[in-house]
PDB file of N, H, CA, C and O in Angstrom:
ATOM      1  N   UNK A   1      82.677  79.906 121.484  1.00  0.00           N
ATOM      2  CA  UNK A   1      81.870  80.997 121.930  1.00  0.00           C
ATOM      3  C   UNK A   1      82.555  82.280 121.479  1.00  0.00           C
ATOM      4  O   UNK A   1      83.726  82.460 121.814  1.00  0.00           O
ATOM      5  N   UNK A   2      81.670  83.531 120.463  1.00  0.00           N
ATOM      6  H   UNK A   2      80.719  83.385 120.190  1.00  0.00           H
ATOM      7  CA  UNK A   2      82.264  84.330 120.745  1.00  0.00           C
ATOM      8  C   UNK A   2      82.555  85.495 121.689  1.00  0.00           C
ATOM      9  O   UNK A   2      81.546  85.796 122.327  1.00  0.00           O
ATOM     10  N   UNK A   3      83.099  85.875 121.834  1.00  0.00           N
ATOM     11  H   UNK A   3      83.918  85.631 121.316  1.00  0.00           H
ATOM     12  CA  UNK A   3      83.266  87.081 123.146  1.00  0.00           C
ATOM     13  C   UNK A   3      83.282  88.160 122.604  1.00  0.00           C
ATOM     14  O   UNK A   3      84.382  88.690 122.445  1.00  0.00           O
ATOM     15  N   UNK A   4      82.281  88.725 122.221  1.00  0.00           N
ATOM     16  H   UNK A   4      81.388  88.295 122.350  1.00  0.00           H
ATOM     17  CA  UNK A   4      82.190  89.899 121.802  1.00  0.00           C
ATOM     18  C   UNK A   4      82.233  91.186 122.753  1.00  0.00           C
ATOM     19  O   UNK A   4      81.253  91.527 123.416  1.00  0.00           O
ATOM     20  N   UNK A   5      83.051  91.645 122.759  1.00  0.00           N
ATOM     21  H   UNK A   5      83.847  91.368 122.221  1.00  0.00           H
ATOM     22  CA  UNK A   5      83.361  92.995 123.532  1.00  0.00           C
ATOM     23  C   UNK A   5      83.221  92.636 125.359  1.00  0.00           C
ATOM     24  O   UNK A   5      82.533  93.216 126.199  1.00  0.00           O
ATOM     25  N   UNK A   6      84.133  91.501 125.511  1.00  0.00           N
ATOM     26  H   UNK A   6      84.692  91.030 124.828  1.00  0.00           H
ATOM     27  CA  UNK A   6      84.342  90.754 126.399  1.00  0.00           C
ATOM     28  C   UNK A   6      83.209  90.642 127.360  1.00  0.00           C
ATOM     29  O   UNK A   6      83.223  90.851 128.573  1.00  0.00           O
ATOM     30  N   UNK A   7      82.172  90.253 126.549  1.00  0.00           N
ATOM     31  H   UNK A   7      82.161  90.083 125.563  1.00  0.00           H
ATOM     32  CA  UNK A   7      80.606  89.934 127.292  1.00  0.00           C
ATOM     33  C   UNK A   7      81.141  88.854 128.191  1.00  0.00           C
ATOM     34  O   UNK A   7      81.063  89.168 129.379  1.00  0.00           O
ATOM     35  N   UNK A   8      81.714  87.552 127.936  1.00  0.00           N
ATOM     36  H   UNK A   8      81.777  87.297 126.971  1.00  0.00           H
ATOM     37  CA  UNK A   8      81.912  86.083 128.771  1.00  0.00           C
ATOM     38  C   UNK A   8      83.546  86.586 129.098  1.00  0.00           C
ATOM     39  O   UNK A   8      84.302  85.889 128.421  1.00  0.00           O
ATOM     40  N   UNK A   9      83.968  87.148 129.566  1.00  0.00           N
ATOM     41  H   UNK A   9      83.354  87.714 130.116  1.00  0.00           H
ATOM     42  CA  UNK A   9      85.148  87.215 130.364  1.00  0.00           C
ATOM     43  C   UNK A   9      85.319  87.100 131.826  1.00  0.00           C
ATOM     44  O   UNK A   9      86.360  86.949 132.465  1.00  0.00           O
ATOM     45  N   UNK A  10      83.704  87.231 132.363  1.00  0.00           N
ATOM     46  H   UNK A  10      82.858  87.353 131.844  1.00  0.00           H
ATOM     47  CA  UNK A  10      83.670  86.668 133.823  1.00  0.00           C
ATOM     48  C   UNK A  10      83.178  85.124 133.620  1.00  0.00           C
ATOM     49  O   UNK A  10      83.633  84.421 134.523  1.00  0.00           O
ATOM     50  N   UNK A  11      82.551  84.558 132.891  1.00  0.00           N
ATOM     51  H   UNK A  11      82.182  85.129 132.158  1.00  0.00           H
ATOM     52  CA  UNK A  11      82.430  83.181 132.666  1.00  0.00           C
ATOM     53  C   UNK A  11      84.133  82.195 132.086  1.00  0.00           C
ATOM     54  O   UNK A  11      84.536  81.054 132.311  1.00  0.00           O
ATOM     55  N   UNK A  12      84.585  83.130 131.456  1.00  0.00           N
ATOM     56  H   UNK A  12      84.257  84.057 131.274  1.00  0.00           H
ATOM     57  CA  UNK A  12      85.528  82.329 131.286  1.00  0.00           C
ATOM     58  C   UNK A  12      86.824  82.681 132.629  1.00  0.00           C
ATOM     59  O   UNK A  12      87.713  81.854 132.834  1.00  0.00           O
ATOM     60  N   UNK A  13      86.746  83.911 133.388  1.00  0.00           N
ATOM     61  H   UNK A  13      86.024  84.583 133.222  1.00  0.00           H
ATOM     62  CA  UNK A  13      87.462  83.916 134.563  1.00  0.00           C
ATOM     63  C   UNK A  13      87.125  82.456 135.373  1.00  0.00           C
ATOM     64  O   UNK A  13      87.880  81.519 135.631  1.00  0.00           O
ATOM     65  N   UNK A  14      85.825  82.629 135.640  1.00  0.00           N
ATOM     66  H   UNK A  14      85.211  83.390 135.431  1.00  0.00           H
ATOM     67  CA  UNK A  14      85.192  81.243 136.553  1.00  0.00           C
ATOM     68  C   UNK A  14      85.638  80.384 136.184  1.00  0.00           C
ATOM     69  O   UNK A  14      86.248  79.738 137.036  1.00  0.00           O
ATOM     70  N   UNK A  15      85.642  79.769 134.623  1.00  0.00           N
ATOM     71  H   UNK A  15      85.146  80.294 133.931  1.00  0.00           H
ATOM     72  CA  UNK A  15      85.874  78.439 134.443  1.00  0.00           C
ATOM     73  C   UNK A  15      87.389  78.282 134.878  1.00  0.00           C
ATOM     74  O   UNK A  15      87.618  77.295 135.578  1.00  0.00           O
ATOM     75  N   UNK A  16      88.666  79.269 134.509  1.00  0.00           N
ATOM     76  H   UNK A  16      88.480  80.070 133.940  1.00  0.00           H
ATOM     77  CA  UNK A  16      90.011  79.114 134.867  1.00  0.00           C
ATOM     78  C   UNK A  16      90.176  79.089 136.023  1.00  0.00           C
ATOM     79  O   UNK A  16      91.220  78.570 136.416  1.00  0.00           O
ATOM     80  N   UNK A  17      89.182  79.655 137.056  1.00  0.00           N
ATOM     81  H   UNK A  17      88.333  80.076 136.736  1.00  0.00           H
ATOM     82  CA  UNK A  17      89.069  79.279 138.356  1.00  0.00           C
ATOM     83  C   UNK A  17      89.003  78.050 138.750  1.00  0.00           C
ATOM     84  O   UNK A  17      89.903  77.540 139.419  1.00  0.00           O
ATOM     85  N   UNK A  18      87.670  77.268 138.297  1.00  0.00           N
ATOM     86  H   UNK A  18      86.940  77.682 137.754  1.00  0.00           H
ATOM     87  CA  UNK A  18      87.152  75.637 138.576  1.00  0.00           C
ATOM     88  C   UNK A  18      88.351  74.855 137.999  1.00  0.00           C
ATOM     89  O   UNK A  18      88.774  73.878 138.618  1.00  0.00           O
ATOM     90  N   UNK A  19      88.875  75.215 136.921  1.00  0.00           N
ATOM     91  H   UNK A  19      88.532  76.008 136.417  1.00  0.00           H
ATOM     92  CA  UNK A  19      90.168  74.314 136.658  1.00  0.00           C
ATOM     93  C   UNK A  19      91.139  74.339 137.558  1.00  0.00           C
ATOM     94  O   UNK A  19      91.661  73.274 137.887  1.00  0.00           O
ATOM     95  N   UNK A  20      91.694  75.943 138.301  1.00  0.00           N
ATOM     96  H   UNK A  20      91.270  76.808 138.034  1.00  0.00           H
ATOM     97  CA  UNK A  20      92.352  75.754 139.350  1.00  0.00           C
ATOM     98  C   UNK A  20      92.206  75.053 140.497  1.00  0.00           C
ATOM     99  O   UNK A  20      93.112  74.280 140.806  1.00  0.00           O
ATOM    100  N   UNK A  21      91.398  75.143 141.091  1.00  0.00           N
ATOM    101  H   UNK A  21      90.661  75.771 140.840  1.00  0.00           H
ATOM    102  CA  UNK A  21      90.887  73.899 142.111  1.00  0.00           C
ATOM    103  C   UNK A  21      90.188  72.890 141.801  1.00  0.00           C
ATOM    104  O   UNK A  21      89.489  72.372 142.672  1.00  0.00           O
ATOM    105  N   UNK A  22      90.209  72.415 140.589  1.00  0.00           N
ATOM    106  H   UNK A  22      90.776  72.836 139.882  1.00  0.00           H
ATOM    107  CA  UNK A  22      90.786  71.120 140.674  1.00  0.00           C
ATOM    108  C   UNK A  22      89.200  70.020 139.958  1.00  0.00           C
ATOM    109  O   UNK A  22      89.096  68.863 139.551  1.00  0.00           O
ATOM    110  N   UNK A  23      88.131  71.300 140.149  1.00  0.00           N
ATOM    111  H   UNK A  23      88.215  72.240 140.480  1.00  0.00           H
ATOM    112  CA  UNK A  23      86.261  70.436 139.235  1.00  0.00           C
ATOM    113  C   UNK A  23      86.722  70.306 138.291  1.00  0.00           C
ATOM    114  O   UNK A  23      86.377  69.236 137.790  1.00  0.00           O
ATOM    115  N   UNK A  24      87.548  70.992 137.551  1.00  0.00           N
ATOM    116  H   UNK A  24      87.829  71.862 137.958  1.00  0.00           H
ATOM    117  CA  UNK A  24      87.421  70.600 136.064  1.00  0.00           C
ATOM    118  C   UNK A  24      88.950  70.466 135.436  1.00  0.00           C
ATOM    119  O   UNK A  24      89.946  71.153 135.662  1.00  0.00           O
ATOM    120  N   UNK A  25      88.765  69.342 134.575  1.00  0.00           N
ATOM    121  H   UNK A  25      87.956  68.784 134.392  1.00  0.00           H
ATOM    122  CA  UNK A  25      89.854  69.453 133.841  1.00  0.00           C
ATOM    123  C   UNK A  25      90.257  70.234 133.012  1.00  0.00           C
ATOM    124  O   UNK A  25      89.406  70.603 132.203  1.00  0.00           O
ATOM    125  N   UNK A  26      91.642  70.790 132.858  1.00  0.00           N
ATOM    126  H   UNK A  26      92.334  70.490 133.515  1.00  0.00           H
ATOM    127  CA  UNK A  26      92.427  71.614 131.312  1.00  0.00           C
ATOM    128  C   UNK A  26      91.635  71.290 130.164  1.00  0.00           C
ATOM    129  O   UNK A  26      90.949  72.043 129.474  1.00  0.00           O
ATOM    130  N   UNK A  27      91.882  69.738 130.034  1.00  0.00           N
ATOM    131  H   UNK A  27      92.440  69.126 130.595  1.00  0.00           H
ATOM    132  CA  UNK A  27      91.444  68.995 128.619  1.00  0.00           C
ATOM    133  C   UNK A  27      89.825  69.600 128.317  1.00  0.00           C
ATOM    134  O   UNK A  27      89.548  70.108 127.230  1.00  0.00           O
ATOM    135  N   UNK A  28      89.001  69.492 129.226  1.00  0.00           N
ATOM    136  H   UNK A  28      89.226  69.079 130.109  1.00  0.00           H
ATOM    137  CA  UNK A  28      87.739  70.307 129.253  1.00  0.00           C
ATOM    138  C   UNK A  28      87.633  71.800 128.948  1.00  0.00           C
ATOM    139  O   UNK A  28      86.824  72.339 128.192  1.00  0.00           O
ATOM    140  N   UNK A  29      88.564  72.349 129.649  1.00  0.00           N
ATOM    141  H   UNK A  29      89.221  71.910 130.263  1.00  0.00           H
ATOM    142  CA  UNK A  29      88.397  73.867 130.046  1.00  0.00           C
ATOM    143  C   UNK A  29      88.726  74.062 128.394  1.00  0.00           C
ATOM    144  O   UNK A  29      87.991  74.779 127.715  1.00  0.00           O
ATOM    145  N   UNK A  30      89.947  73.333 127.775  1.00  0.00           N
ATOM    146  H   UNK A  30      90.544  72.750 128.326  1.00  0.00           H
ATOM    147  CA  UNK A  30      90.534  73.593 126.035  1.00  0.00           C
ATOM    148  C   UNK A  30      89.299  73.564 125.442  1.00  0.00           C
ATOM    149  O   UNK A  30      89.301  74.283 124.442  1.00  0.00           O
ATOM    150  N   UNK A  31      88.266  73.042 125.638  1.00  0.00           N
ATOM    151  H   UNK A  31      88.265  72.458 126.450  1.00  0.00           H
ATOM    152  CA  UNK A  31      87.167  72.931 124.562  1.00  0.00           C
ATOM    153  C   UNK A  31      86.127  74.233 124.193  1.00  0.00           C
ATOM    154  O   UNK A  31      85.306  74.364 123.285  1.00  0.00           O
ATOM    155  N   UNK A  32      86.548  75.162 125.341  1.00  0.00           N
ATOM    156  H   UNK A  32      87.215  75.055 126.079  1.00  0.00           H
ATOM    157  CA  UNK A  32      85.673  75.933 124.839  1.00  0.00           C
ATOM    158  C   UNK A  32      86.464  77.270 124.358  1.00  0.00           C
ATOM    159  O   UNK A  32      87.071  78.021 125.121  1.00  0.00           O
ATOM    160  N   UNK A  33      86.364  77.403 123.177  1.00  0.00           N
ATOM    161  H   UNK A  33      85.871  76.793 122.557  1.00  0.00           H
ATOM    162  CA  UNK A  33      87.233  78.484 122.721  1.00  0.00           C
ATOM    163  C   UNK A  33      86.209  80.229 122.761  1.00  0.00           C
ATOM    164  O   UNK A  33      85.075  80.604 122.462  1.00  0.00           O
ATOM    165  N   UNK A  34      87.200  80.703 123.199  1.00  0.00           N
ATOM    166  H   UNK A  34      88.121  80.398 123.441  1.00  0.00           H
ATOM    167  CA  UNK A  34      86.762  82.190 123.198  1.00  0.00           C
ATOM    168  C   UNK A  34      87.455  83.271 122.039  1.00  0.00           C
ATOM    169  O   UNK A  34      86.806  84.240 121.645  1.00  0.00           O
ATOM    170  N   UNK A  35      88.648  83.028 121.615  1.00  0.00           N
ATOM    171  H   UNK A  35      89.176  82.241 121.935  1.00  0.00           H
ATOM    172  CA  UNK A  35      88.907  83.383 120.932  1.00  0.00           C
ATOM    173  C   UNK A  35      88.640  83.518 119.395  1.00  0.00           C
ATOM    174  O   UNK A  35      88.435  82.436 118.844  1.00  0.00           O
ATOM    175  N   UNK A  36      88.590  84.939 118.363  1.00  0.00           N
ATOM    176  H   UNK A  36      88.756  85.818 118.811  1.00  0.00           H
ATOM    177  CA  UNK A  36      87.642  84.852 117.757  1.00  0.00           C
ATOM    178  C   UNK A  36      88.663  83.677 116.768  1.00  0.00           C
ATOM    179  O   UNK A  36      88.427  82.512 116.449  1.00  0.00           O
ATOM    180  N   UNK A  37      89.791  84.525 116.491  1.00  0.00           N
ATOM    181  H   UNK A  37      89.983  85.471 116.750  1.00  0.00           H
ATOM    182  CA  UNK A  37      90.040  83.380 115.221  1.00  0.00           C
ATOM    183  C   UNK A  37      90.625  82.329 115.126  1.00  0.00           C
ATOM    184  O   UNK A  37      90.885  81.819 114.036  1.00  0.00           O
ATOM    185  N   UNK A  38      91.069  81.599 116.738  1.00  0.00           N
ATOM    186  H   UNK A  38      90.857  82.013 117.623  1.00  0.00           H
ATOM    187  CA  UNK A  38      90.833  80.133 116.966  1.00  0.00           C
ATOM    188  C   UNK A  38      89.482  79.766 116.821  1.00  0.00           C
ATOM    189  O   UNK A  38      89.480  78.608 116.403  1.00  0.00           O
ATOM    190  N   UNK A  39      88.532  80.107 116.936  1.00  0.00           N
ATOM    191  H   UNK A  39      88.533  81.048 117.275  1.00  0.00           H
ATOM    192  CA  UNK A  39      87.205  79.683 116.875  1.00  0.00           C
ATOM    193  C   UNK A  39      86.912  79.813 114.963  1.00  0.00           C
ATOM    194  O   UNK A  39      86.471  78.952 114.201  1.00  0.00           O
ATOM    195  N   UNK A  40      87.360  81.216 114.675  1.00  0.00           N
ATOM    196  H   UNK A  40      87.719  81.915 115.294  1.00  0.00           H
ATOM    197  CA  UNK A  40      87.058  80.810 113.066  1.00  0.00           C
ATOM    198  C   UNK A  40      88.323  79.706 112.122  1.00  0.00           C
ATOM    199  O   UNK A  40      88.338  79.453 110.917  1.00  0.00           O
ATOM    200  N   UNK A  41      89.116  79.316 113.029  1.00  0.00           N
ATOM    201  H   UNK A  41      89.104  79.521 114.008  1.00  0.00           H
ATOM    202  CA  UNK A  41      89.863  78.603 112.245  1.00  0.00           C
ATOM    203  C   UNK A  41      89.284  76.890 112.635  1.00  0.00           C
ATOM    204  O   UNK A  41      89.309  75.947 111.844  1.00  0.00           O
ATOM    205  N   UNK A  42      88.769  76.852 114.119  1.00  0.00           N
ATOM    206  H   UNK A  42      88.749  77.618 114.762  1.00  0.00           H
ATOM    207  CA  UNK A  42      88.199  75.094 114.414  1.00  0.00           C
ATOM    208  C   UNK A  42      87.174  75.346 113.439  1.00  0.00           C
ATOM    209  O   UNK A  42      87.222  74.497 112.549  1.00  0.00           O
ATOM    210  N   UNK A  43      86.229  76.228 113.267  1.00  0.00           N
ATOM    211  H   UNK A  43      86.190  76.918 113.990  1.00  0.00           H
ATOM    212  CA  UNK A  43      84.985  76.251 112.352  1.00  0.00           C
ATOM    213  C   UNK A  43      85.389  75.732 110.888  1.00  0.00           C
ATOM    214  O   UNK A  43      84.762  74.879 110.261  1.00  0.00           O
ATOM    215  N   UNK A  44      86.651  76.456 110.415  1.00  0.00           N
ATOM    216  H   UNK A  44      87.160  77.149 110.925  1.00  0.00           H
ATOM    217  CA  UNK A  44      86.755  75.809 109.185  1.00  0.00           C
ATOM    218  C   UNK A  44      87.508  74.593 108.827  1.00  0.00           C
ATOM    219  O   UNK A  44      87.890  74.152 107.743  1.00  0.00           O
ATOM    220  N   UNK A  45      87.620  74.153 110.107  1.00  0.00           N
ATOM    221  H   UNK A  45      87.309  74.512 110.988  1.00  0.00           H
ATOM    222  CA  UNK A  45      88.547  72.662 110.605  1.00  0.00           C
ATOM    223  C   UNK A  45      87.750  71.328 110.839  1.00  0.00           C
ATOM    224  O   UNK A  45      88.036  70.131 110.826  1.00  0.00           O
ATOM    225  N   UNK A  46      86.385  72.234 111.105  1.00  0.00           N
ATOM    226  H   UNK A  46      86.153  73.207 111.115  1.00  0.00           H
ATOM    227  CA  UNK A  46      85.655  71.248 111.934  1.00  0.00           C
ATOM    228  C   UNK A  46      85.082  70.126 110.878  1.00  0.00           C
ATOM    229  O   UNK A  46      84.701  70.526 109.778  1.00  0.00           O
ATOM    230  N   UNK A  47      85.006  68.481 111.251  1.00  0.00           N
ATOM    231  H   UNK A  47      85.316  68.156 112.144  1.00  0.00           H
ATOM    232  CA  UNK A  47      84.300  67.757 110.295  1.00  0.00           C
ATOM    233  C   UNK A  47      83.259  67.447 110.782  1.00  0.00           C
ATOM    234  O   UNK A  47      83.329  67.020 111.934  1.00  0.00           O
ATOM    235  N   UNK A  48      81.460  67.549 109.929  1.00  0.00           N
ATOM    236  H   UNK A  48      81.403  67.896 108.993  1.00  0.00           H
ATOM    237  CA  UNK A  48      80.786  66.648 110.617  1.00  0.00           C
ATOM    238  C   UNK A  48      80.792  65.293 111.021  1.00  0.00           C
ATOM    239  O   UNK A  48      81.579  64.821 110.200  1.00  0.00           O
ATOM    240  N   UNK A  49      80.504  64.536 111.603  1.00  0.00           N
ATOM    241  H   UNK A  49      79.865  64.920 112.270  1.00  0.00           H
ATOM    242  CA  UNK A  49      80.432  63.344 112.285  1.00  0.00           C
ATOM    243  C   UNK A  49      79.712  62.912 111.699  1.00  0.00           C
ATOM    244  O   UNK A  49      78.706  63.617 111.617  1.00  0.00           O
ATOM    245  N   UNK A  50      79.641  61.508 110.879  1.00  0.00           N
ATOM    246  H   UNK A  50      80.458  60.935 110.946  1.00  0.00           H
ATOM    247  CA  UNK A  50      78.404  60.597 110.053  1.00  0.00           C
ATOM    248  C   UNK A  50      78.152  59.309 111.147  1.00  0.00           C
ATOM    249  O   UNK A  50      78.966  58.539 111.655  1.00  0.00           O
ATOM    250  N   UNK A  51      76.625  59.416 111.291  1.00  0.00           N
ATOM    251  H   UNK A  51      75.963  60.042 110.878  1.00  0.00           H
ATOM    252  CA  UNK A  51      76.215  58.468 112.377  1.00  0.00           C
ATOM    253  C   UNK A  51      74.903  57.905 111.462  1.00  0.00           C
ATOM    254  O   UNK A  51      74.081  58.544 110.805  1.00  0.00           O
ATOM    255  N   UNK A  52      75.009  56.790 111.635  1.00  0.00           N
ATOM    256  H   UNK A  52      75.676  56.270 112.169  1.00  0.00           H
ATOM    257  CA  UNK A  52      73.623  55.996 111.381  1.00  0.00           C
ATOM    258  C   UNK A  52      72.477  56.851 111.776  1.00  0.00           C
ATOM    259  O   UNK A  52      72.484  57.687 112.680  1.00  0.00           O
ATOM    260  N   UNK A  53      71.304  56.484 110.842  1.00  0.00           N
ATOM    261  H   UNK A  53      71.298  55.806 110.108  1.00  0.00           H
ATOM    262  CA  UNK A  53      69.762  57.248 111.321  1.00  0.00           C
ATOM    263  C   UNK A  53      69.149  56.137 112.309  1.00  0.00           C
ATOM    264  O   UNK A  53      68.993  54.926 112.153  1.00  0.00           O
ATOM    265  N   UNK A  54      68.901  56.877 113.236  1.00  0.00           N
ATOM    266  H   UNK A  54      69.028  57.860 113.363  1.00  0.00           H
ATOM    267  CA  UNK A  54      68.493  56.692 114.113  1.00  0.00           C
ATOM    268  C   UNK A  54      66.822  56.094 113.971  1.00  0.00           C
ATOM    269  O   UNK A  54      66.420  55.298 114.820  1.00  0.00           O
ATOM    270  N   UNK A  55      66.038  56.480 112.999  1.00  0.00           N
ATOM    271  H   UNK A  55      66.364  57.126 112.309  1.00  0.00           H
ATOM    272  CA  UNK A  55      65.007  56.394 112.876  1.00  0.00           C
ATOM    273  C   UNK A  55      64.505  55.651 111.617  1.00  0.00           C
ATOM    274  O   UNK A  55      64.938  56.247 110.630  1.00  0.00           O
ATOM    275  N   UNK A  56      63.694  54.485 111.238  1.00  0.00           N
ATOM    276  H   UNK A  56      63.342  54.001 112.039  1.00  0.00           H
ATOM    277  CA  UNK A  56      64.034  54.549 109.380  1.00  0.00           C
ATOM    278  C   UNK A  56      62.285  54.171 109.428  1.00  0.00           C
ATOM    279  O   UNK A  56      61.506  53.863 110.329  1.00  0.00           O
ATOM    280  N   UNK A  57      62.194  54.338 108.251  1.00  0.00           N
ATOM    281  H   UNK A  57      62.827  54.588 107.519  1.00  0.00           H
ATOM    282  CA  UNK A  57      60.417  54.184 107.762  1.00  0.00           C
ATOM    283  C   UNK A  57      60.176  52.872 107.594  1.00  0.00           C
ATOM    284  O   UNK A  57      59.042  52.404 107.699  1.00  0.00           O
ATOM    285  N   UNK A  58      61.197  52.186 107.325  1.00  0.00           N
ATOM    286  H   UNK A  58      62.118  52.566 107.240  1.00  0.00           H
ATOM    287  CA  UNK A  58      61.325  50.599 107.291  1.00  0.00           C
ATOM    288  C   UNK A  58      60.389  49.952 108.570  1.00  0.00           C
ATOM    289  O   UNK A  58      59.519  49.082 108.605  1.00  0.00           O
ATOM    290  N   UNK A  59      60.908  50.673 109.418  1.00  0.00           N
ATOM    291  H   UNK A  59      61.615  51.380 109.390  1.00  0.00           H
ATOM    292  CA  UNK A  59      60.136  49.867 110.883  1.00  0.00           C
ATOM    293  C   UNK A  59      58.671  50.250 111.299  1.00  0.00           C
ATOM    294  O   UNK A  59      57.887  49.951 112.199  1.00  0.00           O
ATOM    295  N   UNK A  60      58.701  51.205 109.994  1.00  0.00           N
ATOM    296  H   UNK A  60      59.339  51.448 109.263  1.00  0.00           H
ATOM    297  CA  UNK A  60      57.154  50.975 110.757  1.00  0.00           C
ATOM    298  C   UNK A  60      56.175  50.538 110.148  1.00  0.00           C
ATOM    299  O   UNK A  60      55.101  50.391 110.731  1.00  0.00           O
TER     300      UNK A  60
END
């Protein structure tokens, strides 16, 4: 997510909250990055995922 001119800085207060008592896990709370250029560096990190089609013309 980016945080542009700290629009989500009360959303991300909350979430470090819910991790403090205990709803949510760290390992969770790590997934959502706010920062810009941890976020532009997972972006250029990131791999898509190859999954079978779900759908094929075969079956019908």
């Amino acid at each position: 997510m980016l945080n542009i001119a700290g629009f989500y800085d009360r959303l991300v207060a909350f979430l470090d909250h819910v991790v403090e008592e205990q709803f949510l896990k760290q390992a969770h709370r790590d997934i959502l990055i706010v920062n810009a250029e941890a976020l532009l560096q997972a972006i250029r990190q990131a791999e898509m995922p190859t999954v079978p089609k779900w759908f094929s013309m075969d079956a019908v």
